[in-house]
Residue frames as a rotation matrix with the C-alpha (Angstrom) as fourth column:
UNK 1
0.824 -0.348 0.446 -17.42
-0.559 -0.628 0.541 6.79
0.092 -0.696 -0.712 -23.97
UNK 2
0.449 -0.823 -0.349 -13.82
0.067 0.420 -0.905 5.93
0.891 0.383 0.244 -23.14
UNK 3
0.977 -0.096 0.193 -13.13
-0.164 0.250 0.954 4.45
-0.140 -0.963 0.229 -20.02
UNK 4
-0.041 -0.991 -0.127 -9.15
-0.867 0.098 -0.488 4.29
0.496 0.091 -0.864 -19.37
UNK 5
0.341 -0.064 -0.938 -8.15
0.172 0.985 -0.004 0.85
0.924 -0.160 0.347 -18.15
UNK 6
0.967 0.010 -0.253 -7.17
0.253 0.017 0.967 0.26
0.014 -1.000 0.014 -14.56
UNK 7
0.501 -0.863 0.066 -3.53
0.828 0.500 0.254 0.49
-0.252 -0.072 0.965 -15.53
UNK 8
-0.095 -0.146 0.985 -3.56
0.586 -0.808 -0.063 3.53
0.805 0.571 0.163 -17.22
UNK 9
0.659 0.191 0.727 -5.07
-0.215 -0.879 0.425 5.04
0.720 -0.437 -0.539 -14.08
UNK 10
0.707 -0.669 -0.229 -2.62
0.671 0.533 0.515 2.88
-0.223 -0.518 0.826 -11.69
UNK 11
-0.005 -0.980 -0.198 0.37
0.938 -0.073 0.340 5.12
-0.348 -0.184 0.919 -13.44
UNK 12
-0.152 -0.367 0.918 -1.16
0.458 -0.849 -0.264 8.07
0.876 0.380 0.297 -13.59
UNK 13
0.909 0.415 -0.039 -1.97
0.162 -0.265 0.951 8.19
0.384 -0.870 -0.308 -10.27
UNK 14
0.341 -0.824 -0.452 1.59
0.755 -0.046 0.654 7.39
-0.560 -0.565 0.606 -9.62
UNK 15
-0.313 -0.865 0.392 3.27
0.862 -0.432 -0.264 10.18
0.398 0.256 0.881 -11.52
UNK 16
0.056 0.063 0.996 1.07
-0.235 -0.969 0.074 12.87
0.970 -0.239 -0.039 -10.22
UNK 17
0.992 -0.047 -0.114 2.49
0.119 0.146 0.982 11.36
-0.029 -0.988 0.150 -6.65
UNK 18
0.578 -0.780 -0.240 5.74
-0.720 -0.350 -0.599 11.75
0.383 0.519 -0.764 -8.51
UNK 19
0.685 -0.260 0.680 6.56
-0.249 0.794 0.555 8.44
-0.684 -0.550 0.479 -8.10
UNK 20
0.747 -0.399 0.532 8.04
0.665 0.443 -0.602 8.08
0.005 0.803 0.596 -11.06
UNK 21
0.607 -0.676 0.418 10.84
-0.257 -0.665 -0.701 10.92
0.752 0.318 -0.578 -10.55
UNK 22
0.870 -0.332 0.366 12.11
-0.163 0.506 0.847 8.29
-0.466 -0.796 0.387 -7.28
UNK 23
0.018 -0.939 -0.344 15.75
-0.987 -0.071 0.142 6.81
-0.158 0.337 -0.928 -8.38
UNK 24
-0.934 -0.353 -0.049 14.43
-0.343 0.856 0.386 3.19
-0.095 0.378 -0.921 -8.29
UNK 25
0.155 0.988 -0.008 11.08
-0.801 0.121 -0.587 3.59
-0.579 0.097 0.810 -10.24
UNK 26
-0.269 -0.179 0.946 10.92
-0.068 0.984 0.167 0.33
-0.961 -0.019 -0.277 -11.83
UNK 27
-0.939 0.019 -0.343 9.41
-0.295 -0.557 0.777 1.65
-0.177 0.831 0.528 -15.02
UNK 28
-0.441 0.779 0.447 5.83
0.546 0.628 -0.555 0.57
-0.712 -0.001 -0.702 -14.19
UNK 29
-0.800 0.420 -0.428 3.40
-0.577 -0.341 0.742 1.00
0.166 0.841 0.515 -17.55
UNK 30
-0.142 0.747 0.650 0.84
-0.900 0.175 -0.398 0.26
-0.411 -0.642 0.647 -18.18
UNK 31
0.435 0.010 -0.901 1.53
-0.599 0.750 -0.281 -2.69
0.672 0.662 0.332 -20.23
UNK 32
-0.687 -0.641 0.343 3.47
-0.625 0.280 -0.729 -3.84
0.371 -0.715 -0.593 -17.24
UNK 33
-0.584 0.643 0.496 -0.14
-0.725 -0.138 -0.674 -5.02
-0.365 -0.754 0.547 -15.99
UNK 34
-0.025 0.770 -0.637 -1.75
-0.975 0.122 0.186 -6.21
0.221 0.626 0.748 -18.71
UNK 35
0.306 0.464 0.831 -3.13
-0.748 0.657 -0.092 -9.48
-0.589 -0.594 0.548 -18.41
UNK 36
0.902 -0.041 -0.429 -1.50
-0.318 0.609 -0.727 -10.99
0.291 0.792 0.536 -22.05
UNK 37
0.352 -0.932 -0.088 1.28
-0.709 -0.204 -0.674 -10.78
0.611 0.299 -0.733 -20.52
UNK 38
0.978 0.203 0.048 1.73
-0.192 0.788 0.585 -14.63
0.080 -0.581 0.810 -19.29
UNK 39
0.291 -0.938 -0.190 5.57
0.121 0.233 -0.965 -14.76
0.949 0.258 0.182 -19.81
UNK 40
0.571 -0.326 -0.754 7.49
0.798 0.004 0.603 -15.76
-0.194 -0.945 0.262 -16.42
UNK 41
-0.739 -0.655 -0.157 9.74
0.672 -0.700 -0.240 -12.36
0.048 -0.283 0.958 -16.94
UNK 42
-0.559 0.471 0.682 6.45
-0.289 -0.882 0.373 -10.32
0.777 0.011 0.629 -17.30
UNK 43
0.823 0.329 -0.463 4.99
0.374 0.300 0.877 -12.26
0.428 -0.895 0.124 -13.95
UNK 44
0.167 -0.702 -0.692 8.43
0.986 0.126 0.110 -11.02
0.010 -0.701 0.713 -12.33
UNK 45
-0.815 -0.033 0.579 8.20
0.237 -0.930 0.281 -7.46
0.529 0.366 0.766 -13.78
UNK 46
0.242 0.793 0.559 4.30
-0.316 -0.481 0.818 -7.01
0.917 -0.375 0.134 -12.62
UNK 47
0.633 0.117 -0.765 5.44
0.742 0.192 0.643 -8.49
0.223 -0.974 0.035 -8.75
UNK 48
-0.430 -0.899 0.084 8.96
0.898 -0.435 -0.066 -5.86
0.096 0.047 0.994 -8.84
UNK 49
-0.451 0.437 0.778 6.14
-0.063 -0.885 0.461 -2.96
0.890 0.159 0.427 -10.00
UNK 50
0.350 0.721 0.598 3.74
-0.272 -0.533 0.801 -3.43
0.896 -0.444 0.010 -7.48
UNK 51
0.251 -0.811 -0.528 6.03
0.921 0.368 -0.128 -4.32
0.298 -0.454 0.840 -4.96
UNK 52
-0.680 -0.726 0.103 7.36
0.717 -0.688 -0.114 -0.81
0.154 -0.004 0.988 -5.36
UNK 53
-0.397 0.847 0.354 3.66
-0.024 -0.395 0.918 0.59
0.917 0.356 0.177 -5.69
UNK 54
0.510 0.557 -0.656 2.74
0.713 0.154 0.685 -1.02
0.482 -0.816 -0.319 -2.12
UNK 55
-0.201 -0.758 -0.621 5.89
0.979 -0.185 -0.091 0.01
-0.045 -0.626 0.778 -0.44
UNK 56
-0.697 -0.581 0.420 6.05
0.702 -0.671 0.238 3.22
0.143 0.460 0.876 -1.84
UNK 57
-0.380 0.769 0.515 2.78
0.040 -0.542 0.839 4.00
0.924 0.339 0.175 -0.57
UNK 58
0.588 -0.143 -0.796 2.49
0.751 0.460 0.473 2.35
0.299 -0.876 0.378 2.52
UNK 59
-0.358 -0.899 -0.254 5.58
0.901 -0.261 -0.345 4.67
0.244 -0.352 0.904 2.97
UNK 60
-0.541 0.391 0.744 3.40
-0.392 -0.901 0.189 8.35
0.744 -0.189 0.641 2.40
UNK 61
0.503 0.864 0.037 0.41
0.080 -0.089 0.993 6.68
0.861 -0.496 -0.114 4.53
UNK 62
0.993 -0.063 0.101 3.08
-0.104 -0.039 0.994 6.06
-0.059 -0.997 -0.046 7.31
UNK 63
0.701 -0.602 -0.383 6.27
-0.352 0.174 -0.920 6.56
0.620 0.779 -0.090 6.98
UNK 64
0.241 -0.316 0.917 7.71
-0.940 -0.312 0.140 5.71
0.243 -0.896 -0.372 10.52
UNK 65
0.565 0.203 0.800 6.30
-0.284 0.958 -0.042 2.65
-0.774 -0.203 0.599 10.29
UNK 66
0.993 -0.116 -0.028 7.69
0.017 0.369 -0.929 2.06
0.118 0.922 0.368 6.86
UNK 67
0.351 -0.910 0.220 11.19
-0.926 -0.373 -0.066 2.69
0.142 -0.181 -0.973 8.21
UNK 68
-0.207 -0.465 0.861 11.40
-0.956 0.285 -0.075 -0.30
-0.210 -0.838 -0.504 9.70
UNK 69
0.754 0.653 -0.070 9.82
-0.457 0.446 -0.770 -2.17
-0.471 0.613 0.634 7.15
């Protein structure tokens, strides 16, 4: 059986929230996640993604609150 990785579901979850069709989707992939990726620009790339991933949720669960954020 073929189990998708956590990442894979991570950005499809976000496009069928149409996150990705936002004006400042960061381009999260999954490779964006991936654990080989030890390089200090790909440690600044995976905080930038999910960064945008919290917020950007946080924002549907409440978005009043998220105003003011």
């Amino acid at each position: 059986m073929n189990v998708p990785s956590d990442g894979v579901l991570l950005v499809k979850n976000l496009r069928f929230l149409d996150l990705n069709l936002l004006p400042d989707w960061p381009n999260v992939t999954a490779e964006t996640f991936r654990a080989s990726r030890n390089a200090p620009v790909a440690q600044k790339d995976r905080l930038r993604c999910a960064e945008f991933v919290l917020f950007r949720l946080f924002e549907r669960w409440d978005n009043a609150i998220a105003k003011f954020v």
